[in-house]
C-alpha positions in Angstrom: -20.0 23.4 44.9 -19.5 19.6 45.7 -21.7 17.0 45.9 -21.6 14.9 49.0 -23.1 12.0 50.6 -22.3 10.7 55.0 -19.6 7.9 54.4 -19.6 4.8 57.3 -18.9 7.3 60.5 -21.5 9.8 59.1 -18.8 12.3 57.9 -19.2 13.8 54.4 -17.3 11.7 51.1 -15.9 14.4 49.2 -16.1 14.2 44.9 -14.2 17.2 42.9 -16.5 18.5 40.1 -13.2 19.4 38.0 -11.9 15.7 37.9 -13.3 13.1 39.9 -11.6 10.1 41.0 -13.8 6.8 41.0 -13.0 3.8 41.4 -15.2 1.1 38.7 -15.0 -2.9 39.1 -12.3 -4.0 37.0 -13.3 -5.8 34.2 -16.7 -7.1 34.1 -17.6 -7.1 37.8 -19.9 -10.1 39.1 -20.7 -13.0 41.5 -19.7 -15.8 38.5 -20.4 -19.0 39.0 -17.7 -21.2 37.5 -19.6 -24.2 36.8 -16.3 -26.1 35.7 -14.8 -26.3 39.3 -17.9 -25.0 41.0 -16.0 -22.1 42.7 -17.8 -18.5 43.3 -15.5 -16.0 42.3 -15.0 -12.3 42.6 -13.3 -10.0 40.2 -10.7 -7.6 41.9 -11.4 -3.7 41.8 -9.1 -1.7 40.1 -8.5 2.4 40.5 -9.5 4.1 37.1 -9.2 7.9 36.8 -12.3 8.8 35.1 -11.3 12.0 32.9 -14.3 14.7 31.4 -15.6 13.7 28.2 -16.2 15.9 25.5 -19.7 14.5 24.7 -22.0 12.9 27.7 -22.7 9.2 27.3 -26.3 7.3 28.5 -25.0 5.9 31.5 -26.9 2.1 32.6 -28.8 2.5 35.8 -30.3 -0.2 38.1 -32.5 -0.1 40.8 -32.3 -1.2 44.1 -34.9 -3.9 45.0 -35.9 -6.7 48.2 -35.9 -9.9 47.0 -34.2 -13.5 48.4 -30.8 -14.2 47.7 -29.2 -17.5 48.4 -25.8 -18.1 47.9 -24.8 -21.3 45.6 -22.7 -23.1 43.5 -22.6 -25.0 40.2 -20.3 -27.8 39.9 -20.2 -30.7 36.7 -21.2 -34.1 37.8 -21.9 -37.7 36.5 -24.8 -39.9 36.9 -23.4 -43.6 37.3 -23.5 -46.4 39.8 -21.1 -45.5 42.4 -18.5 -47.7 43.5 -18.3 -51.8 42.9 -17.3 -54.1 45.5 -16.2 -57.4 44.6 -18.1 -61.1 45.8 -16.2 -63.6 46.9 -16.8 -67.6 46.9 -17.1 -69.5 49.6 -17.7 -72.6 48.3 -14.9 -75.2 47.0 -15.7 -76.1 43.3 -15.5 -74.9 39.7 -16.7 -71.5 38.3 -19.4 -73.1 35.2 -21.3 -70.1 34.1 -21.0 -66.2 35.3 -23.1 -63.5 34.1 -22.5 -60.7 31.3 -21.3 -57.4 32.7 -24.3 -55.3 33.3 -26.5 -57.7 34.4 -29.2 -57.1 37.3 -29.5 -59.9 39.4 -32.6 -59.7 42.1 -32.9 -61.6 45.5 -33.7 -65.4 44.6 -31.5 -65.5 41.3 -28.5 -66.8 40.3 -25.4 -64.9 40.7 -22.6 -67.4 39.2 -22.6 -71.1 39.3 -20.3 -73.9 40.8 -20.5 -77.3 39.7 -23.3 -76.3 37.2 -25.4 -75.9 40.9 -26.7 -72.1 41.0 -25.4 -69.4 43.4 -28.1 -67.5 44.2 -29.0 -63.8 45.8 -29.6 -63.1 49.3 -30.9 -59.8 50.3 -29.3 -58.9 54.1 -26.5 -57.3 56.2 -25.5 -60.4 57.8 -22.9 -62.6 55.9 -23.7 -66.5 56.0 -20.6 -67.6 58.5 -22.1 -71.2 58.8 -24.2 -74.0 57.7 -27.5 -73.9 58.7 -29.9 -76.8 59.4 -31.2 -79.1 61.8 -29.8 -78.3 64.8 -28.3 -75.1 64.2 -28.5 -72.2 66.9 -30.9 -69.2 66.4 -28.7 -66.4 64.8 -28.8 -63.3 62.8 -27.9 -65.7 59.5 -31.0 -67.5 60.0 -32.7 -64.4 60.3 -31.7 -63.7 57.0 -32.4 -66.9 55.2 -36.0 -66.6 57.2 -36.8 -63.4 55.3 -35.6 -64.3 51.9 -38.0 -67.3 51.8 -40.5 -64.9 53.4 -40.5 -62.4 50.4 -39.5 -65.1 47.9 -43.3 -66.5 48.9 -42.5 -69.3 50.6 -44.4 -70.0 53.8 -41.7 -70.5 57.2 -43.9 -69.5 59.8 -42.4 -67.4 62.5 -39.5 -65.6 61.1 -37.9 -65.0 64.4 -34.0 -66.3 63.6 -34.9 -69.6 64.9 -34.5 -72.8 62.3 -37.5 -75.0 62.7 -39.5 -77.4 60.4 -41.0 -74.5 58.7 -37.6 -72.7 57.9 -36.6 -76.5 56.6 -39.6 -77.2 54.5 -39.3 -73.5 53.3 -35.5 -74.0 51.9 -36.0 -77.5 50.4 -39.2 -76.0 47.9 -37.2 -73.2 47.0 -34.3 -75.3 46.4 -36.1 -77.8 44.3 -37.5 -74.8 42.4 -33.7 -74.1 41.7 -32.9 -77.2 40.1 -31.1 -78.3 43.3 -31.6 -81.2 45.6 -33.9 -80.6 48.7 -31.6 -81.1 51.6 -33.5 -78.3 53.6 -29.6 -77.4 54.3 -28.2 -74.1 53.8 -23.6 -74.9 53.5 -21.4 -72.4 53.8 -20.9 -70.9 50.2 -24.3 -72.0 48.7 -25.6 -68.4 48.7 -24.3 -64.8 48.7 -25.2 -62.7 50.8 -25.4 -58.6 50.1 -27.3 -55.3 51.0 -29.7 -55.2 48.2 -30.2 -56.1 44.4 -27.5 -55.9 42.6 -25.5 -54.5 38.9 -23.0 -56.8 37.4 -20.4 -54.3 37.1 -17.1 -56.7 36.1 -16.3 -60.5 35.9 -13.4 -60.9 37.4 -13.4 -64.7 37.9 -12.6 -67.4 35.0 -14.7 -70.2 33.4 -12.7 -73.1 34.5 -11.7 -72.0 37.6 -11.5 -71.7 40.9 -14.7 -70.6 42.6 -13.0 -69.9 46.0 -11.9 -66.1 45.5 -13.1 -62.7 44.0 -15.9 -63.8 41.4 -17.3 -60.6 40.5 -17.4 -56.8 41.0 -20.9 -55.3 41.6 -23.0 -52.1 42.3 -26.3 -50.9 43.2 -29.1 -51.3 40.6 -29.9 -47.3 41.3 -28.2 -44.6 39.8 -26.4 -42.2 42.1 -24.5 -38.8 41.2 -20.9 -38.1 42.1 -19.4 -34.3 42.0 -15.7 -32.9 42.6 -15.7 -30.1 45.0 -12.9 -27.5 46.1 -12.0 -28.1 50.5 -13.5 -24.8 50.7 -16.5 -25.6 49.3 -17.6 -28.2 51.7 -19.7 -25.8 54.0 -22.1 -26.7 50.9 -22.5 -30.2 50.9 -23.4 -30.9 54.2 -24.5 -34.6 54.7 -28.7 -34.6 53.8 -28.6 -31.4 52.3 -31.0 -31.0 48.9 -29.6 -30.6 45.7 -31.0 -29.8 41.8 -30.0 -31.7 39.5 -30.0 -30.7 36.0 -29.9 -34.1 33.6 -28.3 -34.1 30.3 -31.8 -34.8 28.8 -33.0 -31.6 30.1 -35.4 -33.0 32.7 -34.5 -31.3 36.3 -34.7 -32.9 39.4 -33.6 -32.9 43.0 -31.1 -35.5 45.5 -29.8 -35.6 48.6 -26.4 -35.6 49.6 -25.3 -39.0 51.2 -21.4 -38.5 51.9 -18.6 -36.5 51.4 -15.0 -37.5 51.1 -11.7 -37.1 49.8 -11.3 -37.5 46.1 -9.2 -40.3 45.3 -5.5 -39.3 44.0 -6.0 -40.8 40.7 -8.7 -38.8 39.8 -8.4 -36.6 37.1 -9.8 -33.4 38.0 -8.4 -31.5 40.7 -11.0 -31.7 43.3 -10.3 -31.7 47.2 -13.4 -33.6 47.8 -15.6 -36.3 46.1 -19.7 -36.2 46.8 -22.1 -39.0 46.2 -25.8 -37.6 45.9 -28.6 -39.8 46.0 -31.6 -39.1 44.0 -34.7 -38.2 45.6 -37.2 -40.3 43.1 -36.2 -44.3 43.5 -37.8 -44.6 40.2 -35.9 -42.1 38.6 -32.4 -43.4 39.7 -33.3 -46.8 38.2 -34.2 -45.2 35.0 -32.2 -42.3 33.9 -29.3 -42.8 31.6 -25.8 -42.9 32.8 -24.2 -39.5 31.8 -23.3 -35.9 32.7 -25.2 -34.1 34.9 -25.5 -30.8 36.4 -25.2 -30.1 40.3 -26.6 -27.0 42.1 -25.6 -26.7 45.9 -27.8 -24.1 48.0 -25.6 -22.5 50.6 -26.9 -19.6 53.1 -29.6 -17.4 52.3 -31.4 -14.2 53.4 -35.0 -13.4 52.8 -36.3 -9.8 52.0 -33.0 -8.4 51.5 -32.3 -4.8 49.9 -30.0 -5.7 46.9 -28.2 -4.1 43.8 -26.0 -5.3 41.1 -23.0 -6.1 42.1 -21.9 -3.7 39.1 -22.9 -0.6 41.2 -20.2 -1.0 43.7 -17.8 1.6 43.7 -14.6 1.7 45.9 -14.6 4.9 48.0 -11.7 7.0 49.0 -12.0 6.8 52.2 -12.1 3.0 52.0 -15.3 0.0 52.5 -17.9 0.7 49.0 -20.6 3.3 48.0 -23.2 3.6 45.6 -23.6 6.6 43.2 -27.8 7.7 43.5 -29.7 9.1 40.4 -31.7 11.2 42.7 -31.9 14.4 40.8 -28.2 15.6 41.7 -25.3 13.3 41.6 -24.9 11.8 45.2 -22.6 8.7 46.6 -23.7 6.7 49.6 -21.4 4.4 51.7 -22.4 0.9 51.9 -22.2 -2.0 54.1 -22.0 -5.0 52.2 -24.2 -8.7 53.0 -24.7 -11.6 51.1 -23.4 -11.9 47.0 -25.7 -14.6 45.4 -26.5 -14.8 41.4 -24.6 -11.7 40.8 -26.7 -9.2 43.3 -24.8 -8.2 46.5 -26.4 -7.5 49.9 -26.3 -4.0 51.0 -27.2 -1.6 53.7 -26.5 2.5 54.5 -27.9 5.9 55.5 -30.6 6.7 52.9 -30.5 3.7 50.8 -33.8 2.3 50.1 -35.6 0.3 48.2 -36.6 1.5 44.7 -33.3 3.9 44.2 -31.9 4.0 41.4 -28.2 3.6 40.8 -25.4 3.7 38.3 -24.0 0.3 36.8 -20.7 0.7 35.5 -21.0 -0.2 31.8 
């Protein structure tokens, strides 16, 4: 007598007593997650002709449960400061002082010097392209200025872009507090101008020299996290997606993914793509350490979905996967397979259900 089960078109699957064949996972059969390159693999199945034993074995059994899978990856990453960009000077003179590499430098202070006079930090998106004084024509540059005095404390009145006498009296008392003389005239080259606060990252410009050219190489003052991905991985890093991030301290936290691009060609590892995560806590990316860091991307997901190990998947004869049942006698059920998340595998099928048990190859 044989024992059957329906396979996908409802006809019967057919296993000899004498000598069945079955076919096992080759290897150890799982969903690994590779967190070196951050690829989800899948063992290949392999056709092993299970011969009688003398003496039975305990064979492992699992059970077949509803619970939420979601599909993800874990990829190596570093925490650091992203990429530096470099400041140039404006202003004809000589390079007397230049800060140590690593330095933070806030709106208001001094970036470098010329002529022993200070080059100080502007917070903005809008480049200084002119002087500005007396006379000059409302602009986005005088906007700029206008705010910088407004948060430095200084009292301009209406910041509004346009340069009256309280814009003028406002730069000469912050100048005077710099050591500088109180023209209540902004020249081209007197300040820098850049996004935010800023990381001294290298000094590129000499003592002694020049200040017209590349002075120094900066960053952000907030950590970020970059992490190597494979081109087919990129369905996981969509821009704004949430990430965990596992620090080398052990503290876990989360980020957001801010871009995705091509990894640059002298990079070392072999990744198609280069991501730059932002953390979620701003007080956290200003303090953690500089270091490795691990990266887990969250890819699709199904709720409430009737799931095995992906150890109990046997290759049927008649082709697509079954599951052999402890229910009583020995029976095999065809399977249509879903989602493979953290080494459980979707699956669906005439008289599978929730709370069978099945055999695990072991």
């Amino acid at each position: 007598m044989s024992a059957a089960t329906a396979d996908r078109s409802g006809g019967p699957v057919r296993v000899r007593r004498e000598r069945r064949r079955r076919w096992l996972l080759g290897s150890v059969v799982a969903v690994a997650v590779l967190t070196t390159g951050g690829a989800t693999a899948y063992s290949r199945l392999q056709h092993v002709s299970a011969e009688p034993t003398r003496k039975a074995t305990p064979r492992r059994t699992a059970t077949v449960v509803r619970t939420d899978l979601v599909e993800r990856i874990v990829v190596d990453g570093t925490v650091g400061y992203g990429r530096s960009s470099p400041v140039t000077g404006r202003r004809a003179g000589t390079i007397t002082w230049l800060p140590s590499p690593g330095a933070l430098v806030g709106r208001g202070e001094r970036l470098y010097s010329v002529d022993a006079d200070p080059v100080p930090l502007l917070v903005g998106d809008t480049p200084m392209y002119r002087d500005i004084g007396d006379g000059v024509s409302a602009g986005p540059d005088v906007l700029v200025l206008e705010r910088n005095l407004d948060a430095l404390g200084y009292d301009v009145g209406t910041v509004d872009g346009r340069f009256r006498s309280g814009t003028r009296r406002a730069l000469g008392e912050w100048q005077r507090k710099l050591g500088l003389s109180e023209t209540g005239r902004l020249a081209l080259g007197d300040v820098v101008v850049l996004p935010g606060e800023v990381r001294v990252d290298k000094v590129t410009g000499q003592l002694g020299g020049s200040a017209q050219g590349e002075v120094l190489d900066v960053t952000g003052v907030g950590r970020l996290v970059r992490a190597g991905l494979e081109e087919a991985q990129r369905r996981f890093a969509r821009p704004a997606a949430k990430v965990r991030l596992d620090l080398a301290d052990g503290r876990s936290t989360t980020g957001t993914v801010r871009s995705v691009a091509a990894a640059d060609a002298d990079e070392e590892d072999r990744a198609a793509l280069t991501v730059t995560i932002d953390f979620t806590d701003p007080a956290l990316a200003i303090k953690v350490d500089t270091g490795p860091v691990t990266v887990r991307f969250d890819g699709v997901s199904r709720a409430d979905a009737l799931a095995l190990p992906v150890e109990a998947l046997l290759a049927l004869r008649e082709g697509g996967y079954g599951i052999e049942a402890v229910e009583g006698e020995q029976r095999y059920h065809a399977v249509e397979l879903g989602l493979f998340a953290d080494g459980m595998v979707e699956v669906s099928g005439d008289g599978v259900v929730e709370g069978m048990t099945v055999v695990v190859a072991g």
